[in-house]
C-alpha positions in Angstrom: 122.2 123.6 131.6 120.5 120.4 130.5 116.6 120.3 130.2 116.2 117.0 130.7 112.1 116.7 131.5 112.4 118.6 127.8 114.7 115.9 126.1 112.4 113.7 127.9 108.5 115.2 126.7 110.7 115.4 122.8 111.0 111.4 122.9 107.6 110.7 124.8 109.7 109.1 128.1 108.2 109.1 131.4 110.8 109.8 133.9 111.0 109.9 137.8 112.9 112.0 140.3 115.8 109.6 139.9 115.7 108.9 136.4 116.0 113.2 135.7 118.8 112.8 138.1 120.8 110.1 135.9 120.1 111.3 132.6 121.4 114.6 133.3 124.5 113.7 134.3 125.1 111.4 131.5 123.9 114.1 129.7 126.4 116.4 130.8 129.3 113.3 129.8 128.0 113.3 126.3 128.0 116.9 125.7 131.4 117.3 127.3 132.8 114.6 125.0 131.0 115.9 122.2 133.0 119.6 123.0 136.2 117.9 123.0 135.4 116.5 119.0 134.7 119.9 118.4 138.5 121.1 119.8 140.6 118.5 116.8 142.0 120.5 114.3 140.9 119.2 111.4 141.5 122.1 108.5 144.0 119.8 106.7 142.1 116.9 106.4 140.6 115.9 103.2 136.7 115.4 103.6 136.2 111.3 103.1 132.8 110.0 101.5 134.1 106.6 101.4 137.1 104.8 101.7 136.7 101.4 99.8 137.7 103.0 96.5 134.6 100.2 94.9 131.6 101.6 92.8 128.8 100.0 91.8 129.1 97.0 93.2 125.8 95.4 92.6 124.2 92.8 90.1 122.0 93.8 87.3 118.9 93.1 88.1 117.4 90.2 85.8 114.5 88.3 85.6 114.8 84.2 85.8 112.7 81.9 83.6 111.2 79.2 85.6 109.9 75.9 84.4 106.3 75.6 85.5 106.7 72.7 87.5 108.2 74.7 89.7 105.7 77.5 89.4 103.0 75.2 90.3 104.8 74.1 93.2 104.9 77.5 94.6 101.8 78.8 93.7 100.6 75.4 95.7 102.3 76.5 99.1 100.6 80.1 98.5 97.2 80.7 100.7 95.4 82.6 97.7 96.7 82.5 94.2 95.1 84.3 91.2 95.9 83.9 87.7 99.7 82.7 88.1 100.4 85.0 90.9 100.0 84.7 94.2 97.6 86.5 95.9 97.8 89.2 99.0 96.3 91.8 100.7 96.9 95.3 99.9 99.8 97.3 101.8 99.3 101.3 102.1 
């Protein structure tokens, strides 16, 4: 049997009468879907971790030299700016 005022209090949702009443039988379709999945026969299957066959597809990672006209020009548009850099307020 599905808890749903449990599922419910787990995500922090408020639910009425009629809201318990929907959710448990879509609920109940989800979980019965989820029992047929577990039916396939699937012992001869090879396990697949991706199926693009490409690896490291990134860039190296590389500063640019800038010319300081251009520096200046963005340091300009920045609110604060100290000592080349521009200036923010601390993230944690």
């Amino acid at each position: 049997m599905i808890d749903v005022k449990h599922i419910a209090k787990l995500a922090r949702l408020g639910l009425s009468k009629k809201e318990e009443k929907k959710f448990k039988s879509e609920l109940a379709s989800i979980l019965e879907f989820v029992n047929k999945l577990e039916e396939v026969k699937v012992d001869k299957v090879k396990p697949t971790a991706q199926v693009t066959g490409l690896e490291n597809t990134t860039r190296s990672d590389q500063g640019q030299k800038k010319n300081q006209p251009e520096v200046d020009k963005l340091l300009d548009l920045a609110p604060q700016t100290k000592d080349n850099y521009i200036k923010v307020k601390a993230v944690l």
